[in-house]
FIZA-695869 format. One record per atom (N, C-alpha, C, CB): x, y, z. Coordinates in steps of 0.1 Angstrom, whole numbers, plus 5000, padded with zeros to 4 digits. Glycine has a CB too. Example, Ala and Ser with C-alpha at 12.3 -4.5 7.8 and 13.67 -1.06 7.14 Angstrom:
<sites>
513249435078
512349555078
513249675078
511349555090
512849785071
513749895071
512950005079
514149945057
</sites>
This chain:
<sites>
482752845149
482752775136
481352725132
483752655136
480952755123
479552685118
479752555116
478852755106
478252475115
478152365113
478452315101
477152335115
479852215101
480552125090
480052025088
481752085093
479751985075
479051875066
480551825057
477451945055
480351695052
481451635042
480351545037
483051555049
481551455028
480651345015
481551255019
480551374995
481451175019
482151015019
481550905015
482450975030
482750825006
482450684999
482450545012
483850654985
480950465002
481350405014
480650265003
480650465032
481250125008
481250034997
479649965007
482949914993
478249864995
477449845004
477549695003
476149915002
478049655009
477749495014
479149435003
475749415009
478549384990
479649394983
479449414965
480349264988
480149474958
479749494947
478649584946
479549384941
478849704954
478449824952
478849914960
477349834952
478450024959
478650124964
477750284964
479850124960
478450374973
477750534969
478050614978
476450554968
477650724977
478250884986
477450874993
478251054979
478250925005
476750965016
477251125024
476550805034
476851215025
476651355030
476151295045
475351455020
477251375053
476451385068
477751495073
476251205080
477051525084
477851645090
479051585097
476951745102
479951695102
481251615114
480651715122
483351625111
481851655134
482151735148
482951805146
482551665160
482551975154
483552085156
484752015160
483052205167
486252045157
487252005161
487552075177
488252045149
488151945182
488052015201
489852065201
487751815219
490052065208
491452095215
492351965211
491352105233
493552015204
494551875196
494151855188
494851745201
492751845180
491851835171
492251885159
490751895176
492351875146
492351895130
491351875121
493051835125
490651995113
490151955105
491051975092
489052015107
490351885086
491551815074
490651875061
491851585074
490851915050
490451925037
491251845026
490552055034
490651745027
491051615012
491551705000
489351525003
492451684997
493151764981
493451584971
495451894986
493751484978
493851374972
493551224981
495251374967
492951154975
493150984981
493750924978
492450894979
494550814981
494650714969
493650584974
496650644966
493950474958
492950384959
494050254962
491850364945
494450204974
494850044975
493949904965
494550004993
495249924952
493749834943
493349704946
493949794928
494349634952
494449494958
493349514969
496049444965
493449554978
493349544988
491449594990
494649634994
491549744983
489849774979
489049674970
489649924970
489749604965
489049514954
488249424961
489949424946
489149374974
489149234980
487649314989
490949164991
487649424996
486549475004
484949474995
487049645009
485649574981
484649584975
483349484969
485149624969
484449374969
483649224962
483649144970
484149144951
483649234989
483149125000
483649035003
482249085000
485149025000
486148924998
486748915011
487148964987
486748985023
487248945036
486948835042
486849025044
487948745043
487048625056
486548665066
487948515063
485748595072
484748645082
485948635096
483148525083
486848555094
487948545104
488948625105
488448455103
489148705092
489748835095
489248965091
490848845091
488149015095
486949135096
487749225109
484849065100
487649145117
488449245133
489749335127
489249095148
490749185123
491849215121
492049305110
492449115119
491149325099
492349415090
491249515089
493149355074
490949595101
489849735103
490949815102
488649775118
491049905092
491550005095
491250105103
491650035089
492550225107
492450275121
490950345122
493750395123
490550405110
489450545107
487850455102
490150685089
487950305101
487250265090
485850265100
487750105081
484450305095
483050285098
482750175092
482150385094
481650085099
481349945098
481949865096
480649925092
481149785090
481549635096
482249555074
479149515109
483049475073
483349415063
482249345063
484549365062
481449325054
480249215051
478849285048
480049115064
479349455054
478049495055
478149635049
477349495070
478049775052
478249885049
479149915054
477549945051
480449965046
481750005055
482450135044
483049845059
482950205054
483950345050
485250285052
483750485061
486350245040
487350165036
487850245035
487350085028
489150265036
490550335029
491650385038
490250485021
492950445034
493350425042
494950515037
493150265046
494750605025
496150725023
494950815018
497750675009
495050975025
494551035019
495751165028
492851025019
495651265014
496751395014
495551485017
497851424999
495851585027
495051715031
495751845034
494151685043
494851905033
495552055040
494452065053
495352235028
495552145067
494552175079
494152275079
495052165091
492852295077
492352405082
491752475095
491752405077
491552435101
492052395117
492652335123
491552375122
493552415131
494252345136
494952415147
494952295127
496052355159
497152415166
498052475150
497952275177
498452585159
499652685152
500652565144
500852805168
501052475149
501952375144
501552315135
502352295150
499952315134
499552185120
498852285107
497952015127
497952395117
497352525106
497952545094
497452675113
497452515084
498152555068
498952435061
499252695069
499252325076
500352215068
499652115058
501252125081
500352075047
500051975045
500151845051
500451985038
499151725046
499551605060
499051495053
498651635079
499551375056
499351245053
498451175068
500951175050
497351115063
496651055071
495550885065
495851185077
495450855074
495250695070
493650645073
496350585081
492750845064
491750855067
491050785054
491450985070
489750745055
489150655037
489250765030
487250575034
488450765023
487950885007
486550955014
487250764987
486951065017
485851185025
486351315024
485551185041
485851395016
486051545016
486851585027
484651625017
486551645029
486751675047
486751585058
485951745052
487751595070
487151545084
487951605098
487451365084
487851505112
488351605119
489151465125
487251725128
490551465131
491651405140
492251455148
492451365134
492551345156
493451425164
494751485158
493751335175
495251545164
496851575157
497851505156
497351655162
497451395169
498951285169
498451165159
499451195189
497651175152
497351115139
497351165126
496251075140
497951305125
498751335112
500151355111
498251445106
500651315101
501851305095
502651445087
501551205086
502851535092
502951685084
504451605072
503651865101
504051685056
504551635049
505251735046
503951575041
506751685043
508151765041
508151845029
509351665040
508351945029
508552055018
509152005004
509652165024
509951875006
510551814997
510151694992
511651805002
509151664992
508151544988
506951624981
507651445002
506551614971
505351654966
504251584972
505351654953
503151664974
502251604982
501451464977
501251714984
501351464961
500351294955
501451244955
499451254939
502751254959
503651094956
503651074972
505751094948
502951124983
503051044994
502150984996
503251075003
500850924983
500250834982
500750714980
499650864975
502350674982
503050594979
503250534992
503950634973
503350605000
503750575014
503350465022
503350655020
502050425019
501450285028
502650175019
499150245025
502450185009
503350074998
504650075001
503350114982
504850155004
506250215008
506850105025
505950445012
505550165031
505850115048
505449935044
504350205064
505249895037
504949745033
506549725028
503549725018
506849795020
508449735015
509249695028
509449875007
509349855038
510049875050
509949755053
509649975061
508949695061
508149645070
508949485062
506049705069
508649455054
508849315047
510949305047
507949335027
511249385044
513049445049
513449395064
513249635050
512349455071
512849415088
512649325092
512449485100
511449225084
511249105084
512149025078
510149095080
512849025072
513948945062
515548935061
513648995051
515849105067
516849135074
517949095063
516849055087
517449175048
518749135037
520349185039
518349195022
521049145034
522649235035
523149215021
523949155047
524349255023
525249225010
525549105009
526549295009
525349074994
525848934985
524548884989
527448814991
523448884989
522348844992
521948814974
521448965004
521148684975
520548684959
519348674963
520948554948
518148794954
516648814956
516148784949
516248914958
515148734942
513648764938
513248854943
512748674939
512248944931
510748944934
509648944925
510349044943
508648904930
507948824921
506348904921
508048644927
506248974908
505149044909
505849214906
504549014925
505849224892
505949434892
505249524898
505849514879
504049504906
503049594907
503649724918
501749514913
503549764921
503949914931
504449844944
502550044936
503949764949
504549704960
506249574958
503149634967
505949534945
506949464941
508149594937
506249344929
507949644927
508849764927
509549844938
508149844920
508449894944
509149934960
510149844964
508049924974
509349714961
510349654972
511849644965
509749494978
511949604951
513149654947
514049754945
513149634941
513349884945
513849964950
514450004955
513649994952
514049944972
515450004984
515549904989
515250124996
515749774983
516149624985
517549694971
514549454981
517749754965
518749844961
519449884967
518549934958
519549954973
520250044981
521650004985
519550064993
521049854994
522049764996
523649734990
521349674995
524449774992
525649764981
525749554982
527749874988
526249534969
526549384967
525349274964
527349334979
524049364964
523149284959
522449194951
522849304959
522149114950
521449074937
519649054930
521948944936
519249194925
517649134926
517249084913
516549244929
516649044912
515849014897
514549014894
516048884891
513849124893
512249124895
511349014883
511749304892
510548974887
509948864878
508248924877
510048674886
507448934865
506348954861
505948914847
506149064864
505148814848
504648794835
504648904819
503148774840
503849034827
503549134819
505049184814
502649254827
505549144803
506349204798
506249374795
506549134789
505249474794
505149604800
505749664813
504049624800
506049604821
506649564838
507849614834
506749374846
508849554823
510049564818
510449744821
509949504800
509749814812
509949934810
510050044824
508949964802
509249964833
509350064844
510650014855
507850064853
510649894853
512049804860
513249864852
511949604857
513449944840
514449974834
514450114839
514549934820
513550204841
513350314845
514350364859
511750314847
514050184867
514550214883
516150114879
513150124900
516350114868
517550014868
517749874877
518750104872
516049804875
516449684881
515849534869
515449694899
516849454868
516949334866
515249274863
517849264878
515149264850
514149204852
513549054835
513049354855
512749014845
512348844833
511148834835
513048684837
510348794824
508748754826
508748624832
507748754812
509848514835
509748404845
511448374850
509048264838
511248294860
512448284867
513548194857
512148204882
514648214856
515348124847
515748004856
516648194839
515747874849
515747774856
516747754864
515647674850
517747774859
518747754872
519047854882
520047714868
517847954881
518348064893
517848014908
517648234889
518348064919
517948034930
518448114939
518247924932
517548184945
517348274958
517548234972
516248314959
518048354977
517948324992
516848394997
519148365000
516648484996
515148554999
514648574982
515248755011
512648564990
512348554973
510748674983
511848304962
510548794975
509348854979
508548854971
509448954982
507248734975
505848754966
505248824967
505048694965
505048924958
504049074953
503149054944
504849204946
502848954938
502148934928
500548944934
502548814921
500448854942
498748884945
498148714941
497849044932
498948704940
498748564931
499348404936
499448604919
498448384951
498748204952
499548124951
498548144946
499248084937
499447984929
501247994925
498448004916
501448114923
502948124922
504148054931
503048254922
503448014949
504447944960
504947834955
503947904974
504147744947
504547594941
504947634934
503747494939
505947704925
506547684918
507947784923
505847684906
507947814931
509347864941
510047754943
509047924956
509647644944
510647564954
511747524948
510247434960
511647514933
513247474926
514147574928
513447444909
513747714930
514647844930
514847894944
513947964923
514947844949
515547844964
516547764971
514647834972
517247864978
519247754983
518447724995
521547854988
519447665001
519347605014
518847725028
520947525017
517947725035
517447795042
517047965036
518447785053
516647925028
516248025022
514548065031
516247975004
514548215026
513348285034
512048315021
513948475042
510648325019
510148375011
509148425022
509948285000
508848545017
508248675024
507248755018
509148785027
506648725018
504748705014
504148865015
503548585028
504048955012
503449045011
502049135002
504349055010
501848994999
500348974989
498948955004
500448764974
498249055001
496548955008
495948895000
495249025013
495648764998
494948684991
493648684994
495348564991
492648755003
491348765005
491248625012
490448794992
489848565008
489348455011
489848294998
487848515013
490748364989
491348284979
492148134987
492648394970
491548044981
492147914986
492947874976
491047804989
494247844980
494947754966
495847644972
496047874953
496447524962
497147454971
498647494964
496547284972
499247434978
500647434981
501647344979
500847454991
502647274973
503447144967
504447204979
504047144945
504147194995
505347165004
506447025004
504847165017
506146935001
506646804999
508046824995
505746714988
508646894985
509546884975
511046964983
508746974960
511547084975
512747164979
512147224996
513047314966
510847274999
510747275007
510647245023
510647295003
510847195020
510947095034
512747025035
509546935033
513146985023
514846945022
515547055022
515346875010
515247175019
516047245021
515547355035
516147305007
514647315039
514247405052
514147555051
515247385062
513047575037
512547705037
511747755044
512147725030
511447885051
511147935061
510148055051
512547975071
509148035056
507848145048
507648275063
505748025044
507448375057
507048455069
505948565058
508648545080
504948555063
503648625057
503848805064
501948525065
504348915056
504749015062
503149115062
506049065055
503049155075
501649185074
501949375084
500449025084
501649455072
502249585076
501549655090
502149685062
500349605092
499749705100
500349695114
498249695099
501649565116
502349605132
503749575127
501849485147
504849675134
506049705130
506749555130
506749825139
507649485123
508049365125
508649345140
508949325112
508649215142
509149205158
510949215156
508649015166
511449245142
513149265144
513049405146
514249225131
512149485143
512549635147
511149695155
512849745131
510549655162
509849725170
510249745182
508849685170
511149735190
511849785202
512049955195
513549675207
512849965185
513050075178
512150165174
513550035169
511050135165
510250205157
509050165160
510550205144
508250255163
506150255161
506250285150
504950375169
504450275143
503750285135
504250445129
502250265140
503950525135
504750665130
505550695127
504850735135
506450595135
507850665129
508250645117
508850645135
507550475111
508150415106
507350455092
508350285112
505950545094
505650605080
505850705077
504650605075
506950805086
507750875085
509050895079
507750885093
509750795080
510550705075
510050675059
510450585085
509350615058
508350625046
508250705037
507450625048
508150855040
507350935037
509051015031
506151005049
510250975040
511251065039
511951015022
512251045055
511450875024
512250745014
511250785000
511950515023
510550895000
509550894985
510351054980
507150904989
511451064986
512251214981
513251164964
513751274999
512351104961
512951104945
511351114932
513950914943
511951194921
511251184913
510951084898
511451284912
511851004904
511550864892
510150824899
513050684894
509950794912
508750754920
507150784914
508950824936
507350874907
506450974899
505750844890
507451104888
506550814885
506150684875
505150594879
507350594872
505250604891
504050494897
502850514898
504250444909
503150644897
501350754899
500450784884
501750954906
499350674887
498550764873
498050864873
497650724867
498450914860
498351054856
496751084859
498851084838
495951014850
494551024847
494350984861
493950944834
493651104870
492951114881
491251054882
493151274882
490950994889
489350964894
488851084904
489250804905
487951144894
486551244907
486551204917
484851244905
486351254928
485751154939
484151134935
485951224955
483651204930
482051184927
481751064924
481451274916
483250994912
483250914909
483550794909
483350944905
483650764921
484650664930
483150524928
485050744952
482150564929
480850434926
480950374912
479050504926
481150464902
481250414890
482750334888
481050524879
483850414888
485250354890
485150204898
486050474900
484450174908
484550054914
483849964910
484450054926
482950024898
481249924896
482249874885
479150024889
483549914879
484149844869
485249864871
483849864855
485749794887
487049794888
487949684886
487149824898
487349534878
487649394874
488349444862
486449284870
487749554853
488349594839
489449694839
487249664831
489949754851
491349844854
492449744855
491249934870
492849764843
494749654841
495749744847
495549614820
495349874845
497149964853
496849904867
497250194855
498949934863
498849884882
499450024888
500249724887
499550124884
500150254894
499250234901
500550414890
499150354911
498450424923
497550484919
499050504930
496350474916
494950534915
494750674927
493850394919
494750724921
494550884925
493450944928
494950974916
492350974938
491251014937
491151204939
490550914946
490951244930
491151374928
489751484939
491251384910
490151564945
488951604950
488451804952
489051524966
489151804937
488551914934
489352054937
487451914940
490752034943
491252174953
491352204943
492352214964
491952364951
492052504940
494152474932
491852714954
493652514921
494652514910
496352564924
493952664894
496252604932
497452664939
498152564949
496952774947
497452444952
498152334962
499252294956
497452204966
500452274963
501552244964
501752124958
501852254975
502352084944
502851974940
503351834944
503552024936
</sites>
């Protein structure tokens, strides 16, 4: 095999960015080389890297598996990208695959680090999948059943997920809450319950914050029964805000648990690893309403410096798509 070169984005310190060209390593034995056909962009989450927004106390903690350098300085961020193998063992050769590599043309993995994607999933809606294993993940943490009354708070793709297959459940009750009355239309799309604020006398037993947004915990506490759970699924960066514990919380003995996807929750990890469970994931995106969440209008990858130099001014909340050029014939 001749000598392989790729391009990859990489953010510089903070509030910038740019491409950098350098070669890879020949793929060894178990080895994959991967060809990028899509990225996606985590907008929450790249925002907070991009504008150097990591606390310096969690830089260790939230490295992703593939990421180069350091948060504060020059780093290769991301963390869903769809490929085809072009090298590979007989088993992975030609497959499509989900991997939790940043935004780079090409690269090379081991094999027990791709995800071969099911004939029955189109390959950009398993850009959904990290969002997806955040829903799971916040579920095994919370442990809902029937007759359960929900919030959640926040429409963005992770709030939606989570209503979704917080669905499923027969005897449920959700009611999704988002300011943006545009939120409405896609909550009616998935047939779920929705209000731009909580009505006053409603009250939850589990309440899931998706918003991204603080400020919204102090004003939970009138809408919550007795031992009620609220399950946090927002990263707030280095965002400080205060908290009104004093009040329903503490008399009624509400219980916060901050669901944090990158280790399987402690109710189901005897059961399930990291794999299986974005397997699982990947199996749960076999519908085409899910479509809805994906923007149409695709980002170059060329263009990933500009896209981020004005990423304060992007209001959609689907899944940002970084497009990387394959041939008109890849699999839907």
């Amino acid at each position: 095999m001749s000598k392989l070169t790729a391009e990859s984005f990489w953010v510089k310190k903070r509030n910038a960015s740019f491409i950098k060209k350098h070669s890879l390593s020949i793929p060894q034995k178990n080895q994959a080389l991967i060809k990028t056909i899509y990225s996606g962009i985590s907008y929450g989450t790249e925002k907070i890297v991009y504008t150097g927004s990591v606390p310096k106390s969690q830089r260790k903690l939230m490295k992703c598996p593939f990421q180069e350098g350091e948060f504060g300085g020059i780093v290769k961020y991301g963390y869903m990208s769809i490929g085809e193998v072009i090298e590979g063992s007989k088993a992975y050769k030609n497959k499509y695959v989900y991997t939790l590599f940043p935004h780079q043309t090409q690269y090379v993995l081991d094999e027990k680090d791709l995800v071969v994607i099911p004939s029955s999933v189109p390959i950009k809606r398993c850009l959904l999948t990290a969002n997806m294993e955040t829903a799971i993940n916040a579920m095994w943490d919370t442990l809902p059943s029937c007759g359960d009354k929900i919030l959640v708070i926040g429409g963005g793709i992770v709030g939606l997920l989570m209503a979704y297959i917080l669905k499923t459940i027969p005897g449920i009750e959700i009611l999704l809450i988002d300011e943006d009355n545009q939120k409405s239309k896609m909550a009616k799309l998935f047939n779920i319950k929705f209000s731009q604020k909580i009505p006053e006398s409603y009250q939850a037993n589990i309440i899931y914050e998706c918003s991204g947004n603080a400020s919204v915990i102090s004003k939970l506490s009138p809408h919550i029964k007795d031992e009620a759970t609220i399950c946090i699924l927002s990263w707030y960066g280095d965002n400080i805000t205060k908290v009104k514990f004093g009040e329903e919380f503490l008399s009624k003995r509400a219980k916060i648990i901050f669901s944090q996807v990158s280790k399987v929750s402690h109710n189901r990890s005897k059961y399930w690893d990291n794999s299986d469970r974005k397997k699982l994931a990947i199996s749960l995106l076999d519908d085409e309403k899910l479509d809805y969440l994906i923007e149409k209008n695709m980002i170059s990858f060329h263009d990933l410096p500009k896209f981020f130099l004005n990423i304060s001014k992007h209001k959609t909340f689907y899944c940002k798509v970084v497009d990387y050029g394959a041939k008109k014939n890849v699999r839907s």
